[in-house]
Each structure stands twice: as C-alpha cells, then as structure tokens.
FIFILUM-994608 format. One record per residue (C-alpha): y, x, z; residue number from 1. Coordinates in steps of 0.5 Angstrom, whole numbers, plus 500, padded with zeros to 3 digits. Example, Ala and Ser with C-alpha at 12.3 -4.5 7.8 and 13.67 -1.06 7.14 Angstrom:
# residues 2
PT   py   px   pz  num
PT  491  525  516    1
PT  498  527  514    2
This chain:
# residues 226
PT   py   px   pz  num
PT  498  539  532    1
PT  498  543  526    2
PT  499  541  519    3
PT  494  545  513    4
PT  496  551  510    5
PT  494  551  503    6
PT  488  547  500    7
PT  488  541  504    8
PT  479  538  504    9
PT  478  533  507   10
PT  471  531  507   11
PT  468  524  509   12
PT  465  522  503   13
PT  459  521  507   14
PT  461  515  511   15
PT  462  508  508   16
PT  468  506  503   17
PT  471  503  509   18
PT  471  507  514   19
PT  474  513  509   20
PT  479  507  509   21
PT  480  507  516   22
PT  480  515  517   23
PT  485  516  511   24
PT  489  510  514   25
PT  490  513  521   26
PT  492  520  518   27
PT  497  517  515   28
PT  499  513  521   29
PT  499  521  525   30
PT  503  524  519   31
PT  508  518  520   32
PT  510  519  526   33
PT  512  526  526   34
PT  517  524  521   35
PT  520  519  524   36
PT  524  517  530   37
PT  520  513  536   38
PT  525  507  535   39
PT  522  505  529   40
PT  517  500  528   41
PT  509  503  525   42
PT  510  499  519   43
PT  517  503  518   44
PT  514  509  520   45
PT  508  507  515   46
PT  511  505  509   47
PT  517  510  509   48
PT  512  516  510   49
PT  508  514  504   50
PT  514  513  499   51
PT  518  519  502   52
PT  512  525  502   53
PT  506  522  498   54
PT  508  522  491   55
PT  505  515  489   56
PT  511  514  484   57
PT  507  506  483   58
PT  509  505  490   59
PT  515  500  487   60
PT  512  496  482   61
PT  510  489  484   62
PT  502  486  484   63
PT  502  483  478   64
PT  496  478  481   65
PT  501  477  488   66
PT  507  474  484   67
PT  503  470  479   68
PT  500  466  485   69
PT  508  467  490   70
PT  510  463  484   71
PT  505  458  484   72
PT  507  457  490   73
PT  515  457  488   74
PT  516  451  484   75
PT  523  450  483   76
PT  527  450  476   77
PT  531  457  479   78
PT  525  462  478   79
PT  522  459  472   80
PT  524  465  468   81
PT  520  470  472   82
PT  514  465  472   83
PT  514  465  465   84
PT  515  473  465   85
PT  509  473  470   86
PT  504  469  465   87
PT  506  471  459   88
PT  505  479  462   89
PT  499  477  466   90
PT  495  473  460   91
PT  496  480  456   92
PT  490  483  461   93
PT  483  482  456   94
PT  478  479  461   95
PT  473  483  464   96
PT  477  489  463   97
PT  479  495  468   98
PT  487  493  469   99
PT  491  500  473  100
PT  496  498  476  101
PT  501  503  472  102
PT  501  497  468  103
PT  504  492  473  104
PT  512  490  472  105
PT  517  495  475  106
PT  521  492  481  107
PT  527  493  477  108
PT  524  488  472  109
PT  522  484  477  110
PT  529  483  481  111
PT  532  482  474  112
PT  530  476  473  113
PT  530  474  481  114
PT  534  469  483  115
PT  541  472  486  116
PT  544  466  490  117
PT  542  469  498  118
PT  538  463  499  119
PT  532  464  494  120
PT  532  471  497  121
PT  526  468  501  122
PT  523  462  498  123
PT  517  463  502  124
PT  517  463  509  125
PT  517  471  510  126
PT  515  473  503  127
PT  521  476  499  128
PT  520  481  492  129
PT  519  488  498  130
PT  513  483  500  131
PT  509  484  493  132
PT  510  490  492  133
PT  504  495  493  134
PT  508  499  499  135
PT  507  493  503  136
PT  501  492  500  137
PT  498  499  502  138
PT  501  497  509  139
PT  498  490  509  140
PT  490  495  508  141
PT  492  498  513  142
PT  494  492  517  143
PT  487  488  514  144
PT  482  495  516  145
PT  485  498  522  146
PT  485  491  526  147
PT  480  488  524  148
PT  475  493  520  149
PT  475  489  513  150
PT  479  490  506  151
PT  483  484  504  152
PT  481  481  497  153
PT  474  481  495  154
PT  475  487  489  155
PT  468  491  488  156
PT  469  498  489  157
PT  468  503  483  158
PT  466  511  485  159
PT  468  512  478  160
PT  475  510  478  161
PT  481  514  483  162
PT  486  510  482  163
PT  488  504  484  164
PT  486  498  479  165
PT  484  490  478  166
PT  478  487  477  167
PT  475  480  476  168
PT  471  477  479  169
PT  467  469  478  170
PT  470  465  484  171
PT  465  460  486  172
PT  470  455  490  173
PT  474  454  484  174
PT  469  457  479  175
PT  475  460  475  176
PT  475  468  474  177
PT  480  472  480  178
PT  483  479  479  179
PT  482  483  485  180
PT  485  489  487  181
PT  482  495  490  182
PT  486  502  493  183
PT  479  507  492  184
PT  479  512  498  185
PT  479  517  493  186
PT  486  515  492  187
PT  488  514  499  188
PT  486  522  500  189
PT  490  524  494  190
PT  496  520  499  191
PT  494  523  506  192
PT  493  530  502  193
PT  500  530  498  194
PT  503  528  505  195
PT  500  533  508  196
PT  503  539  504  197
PT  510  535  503  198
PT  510  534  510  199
PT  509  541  512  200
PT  515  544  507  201
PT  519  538  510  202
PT  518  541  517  203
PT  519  548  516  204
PT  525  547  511  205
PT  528  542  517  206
PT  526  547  523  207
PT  522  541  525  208
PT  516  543  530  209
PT  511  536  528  210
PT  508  536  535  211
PT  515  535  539  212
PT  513  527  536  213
PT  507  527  541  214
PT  506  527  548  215
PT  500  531  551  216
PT  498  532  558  217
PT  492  530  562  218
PT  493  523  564  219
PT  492  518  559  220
PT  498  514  560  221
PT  503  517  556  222
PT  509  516  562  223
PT  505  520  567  224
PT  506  526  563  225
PT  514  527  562  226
C-alpha cells in the first residue's frame, strides 16, 4: 500500500452520492488500520483515525437534533437544565434556514450541564453524551452505508454545500417540520484527503512502514499466508 505524495484527487464525482460514501467510508476504514493496532475494534479504529488525522475540529460538538430528541426521551427532573439549554439553542434555527453544524453546542457546554452522579451517565440504554456526538455519528454512516447500502435520516443532498449541515423537511407522519442531518461527500473527500496527507507524515516521522498492517498473499484466508 502506498500513501499519496503530494495533491491527493480522488475522482468519483460520476457515481452516486451514495456510492461516493460508500468509497470514502471504505478508504478511511483502510487508512485506519495502518495507525492502529490489530486489538482494537473497527469503530476504535475509525473513529480514532478520523479525530486523530483528519482535521475535522467539529468532531466534538454534539448534534443538536439528536440531543433534543435524546431528552425527549430523558424525562427525569436531573436533566431539566440541559433541556431547557437544548430548546432554547434549537428554537433560535430560523425555519427553513440552511443550519452548519459549527453552530452546534461544544461538548464542554454540553457536559456542564450534564448530570455528574454515575448513574445518569447512560440514561438511555447505550446512549450516553459520546453518542451525540458527530464522531459517533460519522461512524454511525459509516454503520448505515457499508452494511446496508443507505444513509440514516431523510436530509436531501445539496451539490452547493461542502459541509456538513441541517435542513427541514415536512414529516408526513406527525406533519411537523424534522431537521435532517447530511455529511456531502465533498466533506467526506475533504477527510479522506487530510488523512491521506497526516497519515504519511505521521508514517515517515514514526519510521512506521503502512503495509506491515495488512496480510498479502496469494490465498484468500488470511492465516494460509503467515
């Protein structure tokens, strides 16, 4: 395997925005393994790559949508200051308005307000504070895309906007406006490509060789080629 010397250009602006995911998930899925070792899990893998080499300073902030709707669900008198802070910051968003997701709240905001006793650390079963975050969303694409071939949510995708951002759209169920969340595969080039780059640096300063994380041989189980 060999990482990119200088302008990384990757071209699949011809194909679908779904299979433009599905590459740029995959090549970041690659990328993560040659800066990881084989004991961690492909969500560690993931996730730590893409905080760790990807210049994405947003990984942190916390989904304003998926909070609101995690403390519908969180009904206790404990969390009534985050839910209020939540509602306030979300009834801002002008309707119909184009929302980016820099305007989301900071983690540290966000655990401020959090309750500190271990017990509402998960209120929902395996949803905690890391699960709102746009990490764990990026991963939870990822999850969506690979596995199943479709996107989470319902956001219609703009070829205008690079970056991640909000939208509303009419749910027909409830008829109330929904505000959907899209990651444009321009943004996800723009990962794989500042990855690419950090990760070859990091490789070169490190002494590390990328291709020591693979097996290569000619069977196709991995353990024939040892």
């Amino acid at each position: 395997m060999h990482l990119v010397d200088k302008t990384v250009n990757l071209n699949v602006e011809g194909h679908t925005s779904l299979i433009q995911k599905l590459v740029y998930s995959g090549i970041i899925d690659t990328l993560a393994r040659c800066s990881a070792g084989p004991k961690y899990s492909s969500r560690e893998r993931f996730t730590s790559f893409v905080k760790n080499f990807c210049d994405w300073d947003e990984h942190s902030k916390i989904s304003l949508t998926h909070l609101v709707k995690f403390l519908e669900l969180v009904r206790i008198p404990e969390f009534e200051k985050l839910r209020k802070f939540a509602y306030e910051k979300i009834d801002t968003w002008p309707d119909g308005a184009v929302i980016y997701i820099k305007d989301d709240p900071e983690y540290a905001e966000v655990l401020n307000l959090w309750p500190k006793d271990s017990q509402h650390k998960e209120p929902v079963e395996k949803l905690n504070l890391e699960s709102l975050t746009h990490l764990n969303l990026l991963w939870k694409l990822r999850n969506s895309i690979v596995h199943e071939m479709r996107k989470p949510g319902y956001a219609v995708e703009s070829l205008r906007i690079l970056t991640p951002f909000y939208h509303q759209i009419n749910d027909e169920d409830s008829q109330k406006e929904t505000w959907e969340l899209e990651y444009p595969p321009a943004f996800l080039n723009k990962l794989v490509c500042n990855g690419i780059q950090n990760l070859k640096k990091y490789c070169e300063e490190n002494r590390l060789d990328p291709r020591k994380s693979f097996i290569f041989g000619t069977y196709w189980i991995e353990q024939l080629n040892l």
